[in-house]
TORPALO-572545 format. One record per residue: y, z, x of N, C-alpha, C, CB in turn. Coordinates in steps of 0.2 Angstrom, whole numbers, plus 5000, padded with zeros to 4 digits. Glycine has a CB too. Layout:
BEGIN
YZXYZXYZXYZX...
END
This chain:
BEGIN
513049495082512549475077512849415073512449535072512549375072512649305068512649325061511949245069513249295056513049275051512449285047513249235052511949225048511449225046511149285047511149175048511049325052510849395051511049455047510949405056511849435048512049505045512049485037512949555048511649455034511549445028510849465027511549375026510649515031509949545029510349625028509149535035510749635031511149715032511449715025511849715038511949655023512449635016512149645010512749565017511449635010510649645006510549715004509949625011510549765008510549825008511249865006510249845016511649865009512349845007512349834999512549785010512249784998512449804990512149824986512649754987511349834986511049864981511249934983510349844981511549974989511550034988512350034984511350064995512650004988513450004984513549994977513849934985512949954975513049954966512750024962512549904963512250064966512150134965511550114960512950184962511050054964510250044961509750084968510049934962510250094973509650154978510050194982509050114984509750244984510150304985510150284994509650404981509850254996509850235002509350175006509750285004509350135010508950085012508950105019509250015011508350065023508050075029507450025031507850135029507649945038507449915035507249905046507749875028506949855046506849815051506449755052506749845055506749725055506549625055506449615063507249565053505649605064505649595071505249525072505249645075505349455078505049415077504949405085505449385074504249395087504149405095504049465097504549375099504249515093504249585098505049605098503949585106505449545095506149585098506549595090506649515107506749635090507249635085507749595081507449665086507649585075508049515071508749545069507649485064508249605066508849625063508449705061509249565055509049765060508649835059509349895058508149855067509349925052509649955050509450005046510049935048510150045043510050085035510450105035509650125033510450105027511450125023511150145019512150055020511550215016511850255013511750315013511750235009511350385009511150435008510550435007511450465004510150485012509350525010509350575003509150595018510150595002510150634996510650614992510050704996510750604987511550554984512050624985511550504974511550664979511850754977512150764983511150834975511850804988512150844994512350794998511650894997512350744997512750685004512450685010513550715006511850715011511550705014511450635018511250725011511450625027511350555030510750545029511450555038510450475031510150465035509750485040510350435035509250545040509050565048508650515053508650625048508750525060508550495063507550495063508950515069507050485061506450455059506550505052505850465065506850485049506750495041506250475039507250455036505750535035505050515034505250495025504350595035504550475025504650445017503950425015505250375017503850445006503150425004502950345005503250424997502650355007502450275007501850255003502150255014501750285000501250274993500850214995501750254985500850144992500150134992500250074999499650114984500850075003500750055010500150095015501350075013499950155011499450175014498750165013499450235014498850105008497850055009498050025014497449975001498149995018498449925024497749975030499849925029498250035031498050095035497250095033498450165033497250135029496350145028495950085027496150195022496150025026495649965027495549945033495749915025496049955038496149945046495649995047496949955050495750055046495150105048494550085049495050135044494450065042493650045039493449975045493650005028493849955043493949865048493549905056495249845051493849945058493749965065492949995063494350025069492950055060492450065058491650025060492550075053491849965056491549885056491249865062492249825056491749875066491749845072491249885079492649835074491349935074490950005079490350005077491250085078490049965071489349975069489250035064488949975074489750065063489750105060489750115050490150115064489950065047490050045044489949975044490350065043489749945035489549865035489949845028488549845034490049785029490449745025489949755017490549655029489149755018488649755014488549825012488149735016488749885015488449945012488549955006488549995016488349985003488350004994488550074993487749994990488950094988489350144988488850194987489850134982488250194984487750254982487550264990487050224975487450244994487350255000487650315004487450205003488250345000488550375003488850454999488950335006488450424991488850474986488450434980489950454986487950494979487450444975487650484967486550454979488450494965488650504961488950464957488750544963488950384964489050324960488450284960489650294963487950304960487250274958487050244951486850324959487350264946487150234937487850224934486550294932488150184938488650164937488950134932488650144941489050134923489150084918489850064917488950114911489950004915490549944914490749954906490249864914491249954907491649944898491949904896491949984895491349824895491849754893492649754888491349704889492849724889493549724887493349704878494149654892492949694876492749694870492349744866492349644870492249784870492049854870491249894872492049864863490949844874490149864875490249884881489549814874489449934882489549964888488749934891489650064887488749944898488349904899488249924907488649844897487449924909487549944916487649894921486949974918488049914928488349884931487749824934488849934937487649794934487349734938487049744944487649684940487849754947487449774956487949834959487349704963487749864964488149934966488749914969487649974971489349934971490049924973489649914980490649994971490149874984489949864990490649894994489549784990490649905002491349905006491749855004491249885012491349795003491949735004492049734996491749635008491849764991492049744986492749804984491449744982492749864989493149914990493849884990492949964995493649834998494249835003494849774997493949805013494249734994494649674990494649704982494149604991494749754980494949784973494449714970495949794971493949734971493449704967492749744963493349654971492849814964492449844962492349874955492249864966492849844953492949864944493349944943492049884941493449954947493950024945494750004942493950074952495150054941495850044938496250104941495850034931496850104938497250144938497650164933497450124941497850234933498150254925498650234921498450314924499050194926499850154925499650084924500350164932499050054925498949984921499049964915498449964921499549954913499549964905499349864905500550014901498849884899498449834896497749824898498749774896497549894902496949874905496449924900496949884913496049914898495649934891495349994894495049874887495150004901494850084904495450134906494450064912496150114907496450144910496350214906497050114911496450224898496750274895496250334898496750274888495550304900494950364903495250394908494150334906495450344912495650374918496350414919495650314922496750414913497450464911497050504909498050444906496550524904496350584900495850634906495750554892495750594911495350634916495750644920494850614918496250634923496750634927496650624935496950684927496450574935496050554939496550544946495750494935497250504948497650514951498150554952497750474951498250584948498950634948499050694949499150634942498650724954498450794956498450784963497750814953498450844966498450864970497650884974498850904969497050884970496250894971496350874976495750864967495650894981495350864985495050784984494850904986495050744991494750684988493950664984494850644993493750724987492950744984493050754977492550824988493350794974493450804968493750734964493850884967494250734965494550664963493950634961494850614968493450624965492650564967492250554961491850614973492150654961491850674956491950674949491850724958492550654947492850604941492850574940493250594940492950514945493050464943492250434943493550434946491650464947490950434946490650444938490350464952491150494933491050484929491250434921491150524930491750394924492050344922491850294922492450334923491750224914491650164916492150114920491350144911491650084922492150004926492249954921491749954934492949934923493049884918492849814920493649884916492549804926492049724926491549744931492449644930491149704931490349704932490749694941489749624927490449734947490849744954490649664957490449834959491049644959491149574962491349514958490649564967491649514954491649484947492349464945491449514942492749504946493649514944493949544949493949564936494449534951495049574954495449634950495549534954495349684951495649744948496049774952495249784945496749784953497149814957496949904952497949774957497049954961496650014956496550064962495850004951495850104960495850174965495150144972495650264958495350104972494650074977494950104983494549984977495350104986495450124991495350194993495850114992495450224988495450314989494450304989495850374980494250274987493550254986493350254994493450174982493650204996493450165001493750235007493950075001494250275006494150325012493750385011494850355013493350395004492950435002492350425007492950414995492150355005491650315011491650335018491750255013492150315020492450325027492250385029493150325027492650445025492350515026491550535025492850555021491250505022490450505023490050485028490150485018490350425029490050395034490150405041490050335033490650455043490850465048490650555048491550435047490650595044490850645044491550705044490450635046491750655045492550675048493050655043492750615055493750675043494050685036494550625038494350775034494750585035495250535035495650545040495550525029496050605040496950605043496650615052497750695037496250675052495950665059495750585063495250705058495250535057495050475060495650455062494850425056496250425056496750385058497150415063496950375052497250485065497650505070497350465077497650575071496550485076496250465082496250405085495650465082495950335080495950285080496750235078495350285075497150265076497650215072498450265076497350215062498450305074499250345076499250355082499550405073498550395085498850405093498850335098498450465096498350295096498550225102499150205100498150155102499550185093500150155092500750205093500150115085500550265094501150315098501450325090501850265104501150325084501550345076501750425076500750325067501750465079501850525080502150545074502250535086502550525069502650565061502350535057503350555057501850515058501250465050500750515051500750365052500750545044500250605042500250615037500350655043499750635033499650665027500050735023499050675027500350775028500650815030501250815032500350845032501950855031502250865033502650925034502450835031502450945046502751035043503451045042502751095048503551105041504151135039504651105043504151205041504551115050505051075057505251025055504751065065504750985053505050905050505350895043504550845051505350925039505450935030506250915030505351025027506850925033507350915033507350835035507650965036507050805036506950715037506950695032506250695041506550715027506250705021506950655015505850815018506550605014507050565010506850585003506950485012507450594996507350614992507350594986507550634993506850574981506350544979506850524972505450584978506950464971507150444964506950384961507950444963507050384954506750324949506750344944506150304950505950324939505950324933505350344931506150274930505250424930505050474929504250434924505750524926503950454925503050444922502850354922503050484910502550344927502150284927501650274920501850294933501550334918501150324913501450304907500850364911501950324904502250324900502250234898502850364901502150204893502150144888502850104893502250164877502750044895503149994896503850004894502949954893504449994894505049994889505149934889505750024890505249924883505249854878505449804882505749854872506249844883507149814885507149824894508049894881507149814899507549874904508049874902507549874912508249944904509149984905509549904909509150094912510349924907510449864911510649874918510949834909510449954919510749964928510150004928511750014931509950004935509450054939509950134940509150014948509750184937509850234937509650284941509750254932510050314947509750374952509550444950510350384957508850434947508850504946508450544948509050524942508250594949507950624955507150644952508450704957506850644953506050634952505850664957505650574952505150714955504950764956504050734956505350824952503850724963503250714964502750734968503250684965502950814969502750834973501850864970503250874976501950874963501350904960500650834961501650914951500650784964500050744967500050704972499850704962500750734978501050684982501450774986501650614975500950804987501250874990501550864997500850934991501850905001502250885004501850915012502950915002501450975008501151005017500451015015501651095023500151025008499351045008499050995012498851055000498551055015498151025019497451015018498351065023497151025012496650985008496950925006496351015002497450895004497550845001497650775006498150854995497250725005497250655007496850625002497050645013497350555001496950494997496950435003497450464990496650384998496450315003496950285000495650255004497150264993497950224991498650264992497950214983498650334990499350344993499250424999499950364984499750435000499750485003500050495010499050495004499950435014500450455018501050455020500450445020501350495025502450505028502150455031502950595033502850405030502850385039503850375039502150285041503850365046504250335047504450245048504250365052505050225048505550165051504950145058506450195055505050175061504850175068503950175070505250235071503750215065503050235066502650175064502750295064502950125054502550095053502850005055502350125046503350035059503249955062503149945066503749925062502849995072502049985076501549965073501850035078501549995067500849985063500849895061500950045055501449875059501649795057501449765064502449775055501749765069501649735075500849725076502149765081500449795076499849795077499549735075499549835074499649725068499349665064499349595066499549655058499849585069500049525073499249505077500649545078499249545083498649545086498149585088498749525089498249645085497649695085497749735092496649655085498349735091498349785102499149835098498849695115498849875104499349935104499849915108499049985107500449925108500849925115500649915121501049965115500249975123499949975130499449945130499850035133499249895125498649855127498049845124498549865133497849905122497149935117497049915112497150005114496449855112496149825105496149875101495449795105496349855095496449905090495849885085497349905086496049825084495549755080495449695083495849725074494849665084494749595089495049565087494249555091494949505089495449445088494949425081495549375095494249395083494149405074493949425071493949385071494049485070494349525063494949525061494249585063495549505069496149495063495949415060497149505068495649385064495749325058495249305053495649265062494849375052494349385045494849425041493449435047495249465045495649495039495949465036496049535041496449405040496849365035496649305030497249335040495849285031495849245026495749275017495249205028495949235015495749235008494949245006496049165005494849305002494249334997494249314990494249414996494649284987494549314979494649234979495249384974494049204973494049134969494549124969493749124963494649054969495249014963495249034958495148944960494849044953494749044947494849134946494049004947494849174950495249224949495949214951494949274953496249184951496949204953497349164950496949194961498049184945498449234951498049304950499449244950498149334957498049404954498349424949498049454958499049444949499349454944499849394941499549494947499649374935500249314934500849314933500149284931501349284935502249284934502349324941502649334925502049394943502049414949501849384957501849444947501149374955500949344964500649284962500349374969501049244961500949174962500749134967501349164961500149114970500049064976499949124981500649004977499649184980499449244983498649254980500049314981498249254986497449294987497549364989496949264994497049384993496949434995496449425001496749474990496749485007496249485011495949525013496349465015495949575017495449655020495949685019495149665029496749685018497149725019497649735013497349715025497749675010498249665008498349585001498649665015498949565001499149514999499049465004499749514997498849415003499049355007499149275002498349365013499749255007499949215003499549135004500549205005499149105002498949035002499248985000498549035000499548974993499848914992500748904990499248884987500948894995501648894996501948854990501748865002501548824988501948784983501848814976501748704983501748854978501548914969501948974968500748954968502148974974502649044975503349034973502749074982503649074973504349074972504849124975504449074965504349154981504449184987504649164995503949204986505249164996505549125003504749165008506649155007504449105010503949155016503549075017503249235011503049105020502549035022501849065023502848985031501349005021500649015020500449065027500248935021499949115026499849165030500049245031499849135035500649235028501149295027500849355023501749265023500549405027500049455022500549525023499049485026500449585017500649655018500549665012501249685022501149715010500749765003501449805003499849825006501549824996502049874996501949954994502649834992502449984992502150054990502750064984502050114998502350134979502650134972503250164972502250164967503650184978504250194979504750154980504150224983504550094982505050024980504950004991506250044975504350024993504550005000503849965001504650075006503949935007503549835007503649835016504349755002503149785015503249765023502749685024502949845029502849675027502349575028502749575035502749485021502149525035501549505043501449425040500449565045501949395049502049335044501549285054503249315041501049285053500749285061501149195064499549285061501149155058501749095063501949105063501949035063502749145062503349155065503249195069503749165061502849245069502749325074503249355072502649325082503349355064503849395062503349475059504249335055503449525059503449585054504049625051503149625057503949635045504649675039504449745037504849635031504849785038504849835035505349855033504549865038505149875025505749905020505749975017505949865015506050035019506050085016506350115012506050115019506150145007506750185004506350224998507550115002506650244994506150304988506650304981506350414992506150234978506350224971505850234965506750154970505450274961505050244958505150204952504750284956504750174952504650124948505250074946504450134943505450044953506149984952505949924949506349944959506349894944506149824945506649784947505749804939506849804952507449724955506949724962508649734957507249644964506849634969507149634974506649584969507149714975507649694985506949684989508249784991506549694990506149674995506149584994505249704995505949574991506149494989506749444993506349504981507149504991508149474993508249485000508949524989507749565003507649575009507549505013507149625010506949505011506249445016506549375016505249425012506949375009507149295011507849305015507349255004508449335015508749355019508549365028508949395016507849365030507649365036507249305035507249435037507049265032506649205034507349165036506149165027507949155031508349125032508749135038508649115027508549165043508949195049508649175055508949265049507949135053507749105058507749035059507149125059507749035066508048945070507548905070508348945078
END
């Protein structure tokens, strides 16, 4: 292994050495063949626990990529439309009202649509947005933090206003649990079944499930960070990331078998979701099975959201759109992110990430169970793997 390489290993390496993550778990493939792929340290810091060989892990909201690829296929099956409207399927989002950031309320204009689902453009939020003027409804109802059915979830939140009139703003939020809600109506069939059907059993993902049984529970990576996403901002951060153990299982259970969302929810493995990355590249399975045509991957990768909406987030995604699935980068010269124009994926609230970079025919994936980090190893990761190529 080159130099240039083992500086994506030395990456992992020292954030676990400085005792900011209890363990790492990563891989870098370009063409199909491996760049680089490891993991260092403890699944449990307490009992010393290894690394197990397909170590599952939350993947929190790495699991929209998944149910928009769904919906995508769906698409393609005539089964679903880019146009359909949300009341079509759940007419408990039929009278649907907005609560401008100035305080009036006000009926929605026009009805949420698919594509407004798949591009978090349909006015909804999330509890942990702090500065977003609807969030507090969506904490007093508890709207993500349970264990409910995704029907019941539904049934909440069709009681809540949106905070922009649907196809108007970018709101990062619960659209995707939306968007599998759909899914499940328009199909009749319950999400984790589709996605086995359509998505894990062609790519061979044998551990990606909503569920985890007993036989596989000792795989199970163990969950630390910083305890209530809800809880108000801190001013300061602390000056070291602290390992401590968090307990998520009360909305994030480990084996009920009613529970599945469309933003978080699924285990997966090292191994299972970097089939899933390769997919993206060109929409085939290993053995060959269009997963997604050729254009729909290239509808997936363009950019949805105005100029004039963006950045989505500012100081954060800088010279980043959005497309059917994810982030996608467009203007290179606005970032401050080693990558290049086209480069899409998405991370999840445990501190894991992964990007689809279709000119290099690079895909990344980075595991590991931190809530709420703020250093940038995926960041130090990707650029440590861009700088590795010739």
């Amino acid at each position: 292994m080159s130099e240039r390489i083992d500086r994506i290993a030395a990456v992992a390496e020292r954030y676990v050495n400085s005792g900011s993550f209890s363990s790492i778990e990563w891989a870098v493939d370009v063409d199909g063949r491996a760049l680089s792929a490891g993991k260092f340290g403890k699944a449990d810091q307490e009992a010393g626990t290894g690394i197990a060989d397909g170590a599952l892990y939350r993947i929190y909201s790495m699991t929209k990529p998944v149910i928009s690829v769904l919906a995508l296929q769906l698409i393609e099956q005539g089964r679903l439309r880019f146009t359909d409207i949300l009341p079509q399927f759940d007419e408990r989002f039929s009278r649907m009202v907005v609560l401008t950031s100035d305080g009036q309320i006000q009926q929605a204009q026009r009805p949420i649509t698919v594509e407004d689902l798949l591009t978090h453009r349909a006015g909804f939020t999330y509890e942990f947005i702090h500065g977003c003027h609807i969030a507090q409804y969506y904490r007093e109802a508890k709207v993500s933090y349970n264990d409910d059915s995704l029907d019941e979830m539904m049934g909440r939140l069709s009681t809540l206003p949106l905070g922009f009139h649907p196809g108007q703003n970018y709101g990062y939020g619960v659209s995707t649990d939306v968007l599998a809600h759909v899914i499940e109506r328009a199909t009749g069939s319950d999400v984790g079944t589709l996605l086995a059907e359509h998505i894990f059993g062609p790519l061979g993902m044998k551990d990606t499930a909503y569920h985890v049984p007993e036989e596989k529970q000792s795989r199970l990576v163990k969950m630390y960070g910083r305890e209530g996403f809800l809880n108000p901002p801190a001013i300061t951060l602390p000056g070291k990331q602290e390992l401590v153990p968090v307990d998520v299982v009360p909305y994030y259970p480990v084996n009920k078998k009613t529970f599945r969302r469309g933003g978080i929810g699924l285990y997966s493995t090292l191994a299972d979701y970097r089939k899933f990355a390769a997919m993206m590249l060109d929409g085939k399975s290993p053995d060959g099975e269009i997963l997604l045509s050729r254009k729909m991957i290239e509808m997936m990768s363009a950019n949805r959201i105005p100029a004039h909406l963006q950045p989505l987030w500012p100081g954060v995604m800088e010279g980043y759109g959005w497309g059917l699935v994810g982030r996608l980068l467009i203007d290179q010269g606005r970032t401050t992110n080693l990558s290049g124009v086209g480069e899409f994926g998405w991370a999840g609230g445990a501190s894991t990430f992964f990007w689809v970079d279709p000119k290099e025919r690079m895909t990344g994936v980075i595991l590991t169970q931190y809530l709420g980090s703020w250093l940038p190893l995926a960041n130090d990761l990707r650029t440590a793997a861009y700088q590795a190529l010739t």
